[in-house]
C-alpha positions in Angstrom: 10.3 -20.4 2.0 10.5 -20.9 -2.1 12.2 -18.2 -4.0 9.6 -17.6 -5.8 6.6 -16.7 -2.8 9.9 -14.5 -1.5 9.9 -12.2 -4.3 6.2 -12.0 -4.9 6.0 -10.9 -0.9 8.7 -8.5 -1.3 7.3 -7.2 -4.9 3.8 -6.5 -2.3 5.6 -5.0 0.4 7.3 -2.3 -2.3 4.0 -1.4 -4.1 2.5 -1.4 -0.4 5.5 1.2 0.2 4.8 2.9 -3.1 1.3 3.6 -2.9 1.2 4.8 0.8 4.4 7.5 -0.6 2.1 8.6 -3.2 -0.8 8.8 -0.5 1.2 11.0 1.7 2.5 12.8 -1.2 -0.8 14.4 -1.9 -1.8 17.9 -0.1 -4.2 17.5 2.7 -7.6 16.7 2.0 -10.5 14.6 2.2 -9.6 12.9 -1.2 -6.1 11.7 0.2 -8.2 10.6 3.9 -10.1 8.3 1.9 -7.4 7.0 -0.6 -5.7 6.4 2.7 -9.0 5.0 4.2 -9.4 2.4 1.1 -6.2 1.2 1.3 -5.7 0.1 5.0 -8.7 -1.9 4.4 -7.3 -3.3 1.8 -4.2 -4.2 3.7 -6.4 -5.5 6.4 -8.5 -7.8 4.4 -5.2 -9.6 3.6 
């Protein structure tokens, strides 16, 4: 695998990491089910 498509999947895979810790962060509600919601589609539909 090139360097380069190395580091852009592992760039993904931390921002992927990021965002779900910020997700989680957030106090229990329907705004952080659906964040959640929007975002596992999006990590599907890749």
């Amino acid at each position: 695998m090139p360097l380069a498509r190395y580091r852009a999947e592992m760039t993904r895979a931390i921002n992927r990491r990021r965002l779900y810790a910020r997700i989680y962060a957030l106090p229990q509600s329907t705004v952080r089910e659906e964040l959640l919601a929007i975002a596992q589609r999006h990590d599907a539909d890749q």
